[in-house]
N, C-alpha and C positions, 0 to 999 in steps of 0.2 A: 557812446561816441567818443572819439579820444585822434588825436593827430600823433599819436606814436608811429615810426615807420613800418613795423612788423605791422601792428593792426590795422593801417593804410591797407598794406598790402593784402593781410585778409579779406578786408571789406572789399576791397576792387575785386578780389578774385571768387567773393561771393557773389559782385554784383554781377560780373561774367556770365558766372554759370546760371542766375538767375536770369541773367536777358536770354541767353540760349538756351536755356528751357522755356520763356515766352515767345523767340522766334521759331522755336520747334512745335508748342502748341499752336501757331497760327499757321505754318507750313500744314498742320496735320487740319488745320478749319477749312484751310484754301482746300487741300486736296480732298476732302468729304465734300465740299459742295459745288465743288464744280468738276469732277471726273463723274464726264455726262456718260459713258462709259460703265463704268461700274453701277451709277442708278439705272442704265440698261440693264444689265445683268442679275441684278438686285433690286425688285418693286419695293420702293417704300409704302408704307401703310402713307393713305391720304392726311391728308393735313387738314385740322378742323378750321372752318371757315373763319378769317380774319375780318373783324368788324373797325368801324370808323376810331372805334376808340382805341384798338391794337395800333393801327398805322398811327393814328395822335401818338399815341404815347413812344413808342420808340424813336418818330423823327423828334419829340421835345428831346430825346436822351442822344440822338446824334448830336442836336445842338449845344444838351449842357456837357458832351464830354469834349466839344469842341471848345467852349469857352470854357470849360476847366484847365484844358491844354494852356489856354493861354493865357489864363490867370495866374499857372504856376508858376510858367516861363517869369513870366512879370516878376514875382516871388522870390525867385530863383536870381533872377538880375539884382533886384535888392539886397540878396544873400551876399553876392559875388561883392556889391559895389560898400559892402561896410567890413568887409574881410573876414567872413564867419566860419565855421568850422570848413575844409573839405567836403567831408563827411557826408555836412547838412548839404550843401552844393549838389554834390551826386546824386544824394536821393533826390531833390526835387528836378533834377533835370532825366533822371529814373520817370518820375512821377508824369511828366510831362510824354514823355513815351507809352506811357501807360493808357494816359486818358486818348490818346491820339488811335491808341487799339481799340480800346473802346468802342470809340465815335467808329473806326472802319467796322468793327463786328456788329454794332448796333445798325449801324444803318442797311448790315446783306438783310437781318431782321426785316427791315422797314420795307426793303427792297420785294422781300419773300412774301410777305403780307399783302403787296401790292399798292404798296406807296407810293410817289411820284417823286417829282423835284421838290426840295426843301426852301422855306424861302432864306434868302440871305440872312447871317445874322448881324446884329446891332456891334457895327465898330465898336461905339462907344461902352460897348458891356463889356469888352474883350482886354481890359489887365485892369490893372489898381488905381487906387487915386492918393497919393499923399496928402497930409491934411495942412495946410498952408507950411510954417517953417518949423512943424515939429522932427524929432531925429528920426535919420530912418528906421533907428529901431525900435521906434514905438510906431511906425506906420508896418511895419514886420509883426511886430509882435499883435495887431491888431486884425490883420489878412490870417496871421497864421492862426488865433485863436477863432475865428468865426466860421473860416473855408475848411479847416482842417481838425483842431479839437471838437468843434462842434458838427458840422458838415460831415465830413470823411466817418469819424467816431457812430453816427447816427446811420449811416449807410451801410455798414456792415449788417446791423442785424435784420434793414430795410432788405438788403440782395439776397440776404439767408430766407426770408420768408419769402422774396419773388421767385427764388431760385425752386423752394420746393414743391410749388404748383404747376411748374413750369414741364411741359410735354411734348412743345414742338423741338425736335432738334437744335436749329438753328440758333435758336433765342435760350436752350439750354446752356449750350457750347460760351455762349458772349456772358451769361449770367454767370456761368462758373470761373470766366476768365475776370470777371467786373470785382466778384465776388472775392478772390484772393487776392484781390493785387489793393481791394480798399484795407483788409487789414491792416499792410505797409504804408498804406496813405494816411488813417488813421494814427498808427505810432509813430510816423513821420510828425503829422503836429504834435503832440505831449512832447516829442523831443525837442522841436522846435520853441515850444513853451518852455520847456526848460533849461535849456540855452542863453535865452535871453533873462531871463530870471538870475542869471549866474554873473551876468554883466554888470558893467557898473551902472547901469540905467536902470536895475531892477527896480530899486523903489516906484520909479514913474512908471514903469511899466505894472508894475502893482496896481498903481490908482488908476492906469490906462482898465484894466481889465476890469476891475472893482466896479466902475463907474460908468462900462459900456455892455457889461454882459448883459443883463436886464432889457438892453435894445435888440442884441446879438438875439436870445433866444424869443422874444416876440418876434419877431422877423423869421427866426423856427417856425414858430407856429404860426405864422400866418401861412408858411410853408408848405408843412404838415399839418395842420389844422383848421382847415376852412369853413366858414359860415357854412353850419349842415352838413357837415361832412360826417359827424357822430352817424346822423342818420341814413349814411350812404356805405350800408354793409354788405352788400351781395351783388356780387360780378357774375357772370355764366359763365360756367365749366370752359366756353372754348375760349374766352376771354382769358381766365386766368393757365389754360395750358398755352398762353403767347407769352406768360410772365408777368401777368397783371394782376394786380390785387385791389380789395375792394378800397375805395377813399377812406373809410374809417380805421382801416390796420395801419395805417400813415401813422394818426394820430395816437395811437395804444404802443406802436412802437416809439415817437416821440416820447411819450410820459414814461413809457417803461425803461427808457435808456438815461432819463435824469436822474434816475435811484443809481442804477444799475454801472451809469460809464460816469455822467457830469459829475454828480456828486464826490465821490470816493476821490476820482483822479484830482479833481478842481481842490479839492482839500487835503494832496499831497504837497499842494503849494499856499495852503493857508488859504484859499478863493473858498465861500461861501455860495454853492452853486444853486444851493437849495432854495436860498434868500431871494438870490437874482432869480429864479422859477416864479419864485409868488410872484417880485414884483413886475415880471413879463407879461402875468396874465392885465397887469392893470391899462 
C-alpha cells in the first residue's frame, strides 16, 4: 500500500480491470441462466433434488452477504472519516461490491432450489458499534481484526472445500465468484492490521487486540463449532452437489486455519495467536 502517484495510478488501473473482469463474469452468469433459448436448444442433465436444508443454507448466505455489504460500507466510512490510506478506501468500497455480488448470485441459488421470499434482515445487525469515547482507530482496528483477519482469512479455505463438492451449475458459478474475491477480502484485513499498527495509536491498538482476541475467536467457534457438531459428519451427495458440507468440516477447517493463517500472520506483529486459541476454548 503506498500513496505515491505512479502506484495510485497502478492500483486504480488494476482495480479497473479487476471490476471489469467481475462485471464480465456476471454478464456471462446472467446470460447462462436466463437465455431460455439456448437451455431449449441444449437439455441440461436434471438437477438433483434440493432439500430444506440447501434453500436454509443459501438464503442464510443471501443475508450474511448482505449484511457483510454493510458492515463494510460502515468500515469503509470510518476509514474515510480518520483520513487513511486511499488505497485501503478503495478496497473496502471494492469489497462492498463484491459482497453485494454475492448476496445477487447466492440468492439465483436459493431462487433455483426453490426458495421463497427471505425474511427481512435485522437493522440493527447492519454496521458497527463504536465503543463509547474510545478513537476511531481502535474501533477500526477492532471491526477489521475480527470481520476480516479472522472472518474473510477463515473463509477462504471454508469456499475451497464447498466449492469442490459442489455440481449444480448455478451454486458452482456463485462459489467460484465467492471464492476469488475472499482471498482479496482476506489480505484486505492483514493490510488493514497493519496500517494501524504503523500509527501512532499502535501501542493501544496492541493491547486492543491482545486483550480481545480470546473473545474474537470463541465467538469463531461458537460459529464454526457447535454443541455436537463433531458428531454431524455426513451430508447426502445431493446436499453437498448444492455446495454444502457436513457441520463438522466447519470445525476441522476452523482448527486447521489457527496453525495454518492465525498463528504465523498474528506473529508477524508480535500477537500470540496460539495463546488467545487455548484461551477461547475456556
Amino acid at each position: 500500500m503506498t500513496d505515491a502517484p505512479d502506484a495510485q495510478h497502478d492500483s486504480a488501473a488494476d482495480a479497473e480491470h479487476d471490476s471489469a473482469a467481475d462485471a464480465a463474469q456476471d454478464r456471462a452468469t446472467d446470460a447462462a441462466q436466463d437465455s431460455t433459448a439456448d437451455a431449449q436448444q441444449a437439455p441440461r442433465a436434471p438437477l438433483p433434488p434440493a432439500s430444506d436444508a440447501v434453500r436454509g443454507e443459501w438464503g442464510r448466505r443471501v443475508e450474511a452477504e448482505y449484511r457483510s455489504a454493510a458492515i463494510t460500507q460502515h468500515l469503509t466510512l470510518w476509514l474515510i472519516q480518520m483520513g487513511a490510506s486511499p488505497d485501503l478506501i478503495d478496497d473496502g468500497l471494492r469489497i462492498v461490491k463484491d459482497e453485494l455480488a454475492h448476496a445477487r448470485l447466492s440468492h439465483r441459488v436459493h431462487v433455483l432450489a426453490g426458495g421463497g421470499a427471505l425474511s427481512p434482515l435485522r437493522r440493527d445487525t447492519l454496521g458497527l458499534k463504536g465503543h463509547g469515547d474510545e478513537p476511531l482507530e481502535l474501533s477500526v482496528a477492532r471491526a477489521g481484526v475480527e470481520i476480516f483477519c479472522l472472518g474473510e482469512t477463515v473463509a477462504v479455505p471454508l469456499f475451497k472445500v464447498l466449492r469442490e463438492g459442489c455440481a449444480v451449475p448455478v451454486a458452482r458459478r456463485a462459489l467460484d465468484r465467492i471464492l476469488r474475491d475472499e482471498v482479496r477480502h482476506r489480505d484486505f484485513g492483514w493490510t488493514l492490521l497493519r496500517y494501524v499498527l504503523e500509527l501512532p495509536c499502535a501501542p493501544a491498538v496492541r493491547q486492543l487486540v491482545e486483550r480481545e482476541l480470546p473473545a474474537m475467536f470463541a465467538r469463531l467457534r461458537r460459529s464454526y463449532m457447535p454443541p455436537g457438531g463433531a458428531q454431524r459428519a455426513a451430508i447426502s451427495d445431493d446436499d453437498r452437489a448444492w455446495g454444502l458440507m457436513p457441520v463438522a468440516r466447519y470445525g476441522e477447517i476452523l482448527e486447521r486455519a489457527v496453525e495454518r493463517d492465525y498463528v504465523p500472520r498474528f506473529a508477524e506483529h508480535r500477537i500470540d495467536a496460539r495463546a488467545a486459541w487455548r484461551r477461547s476454548a475456556a
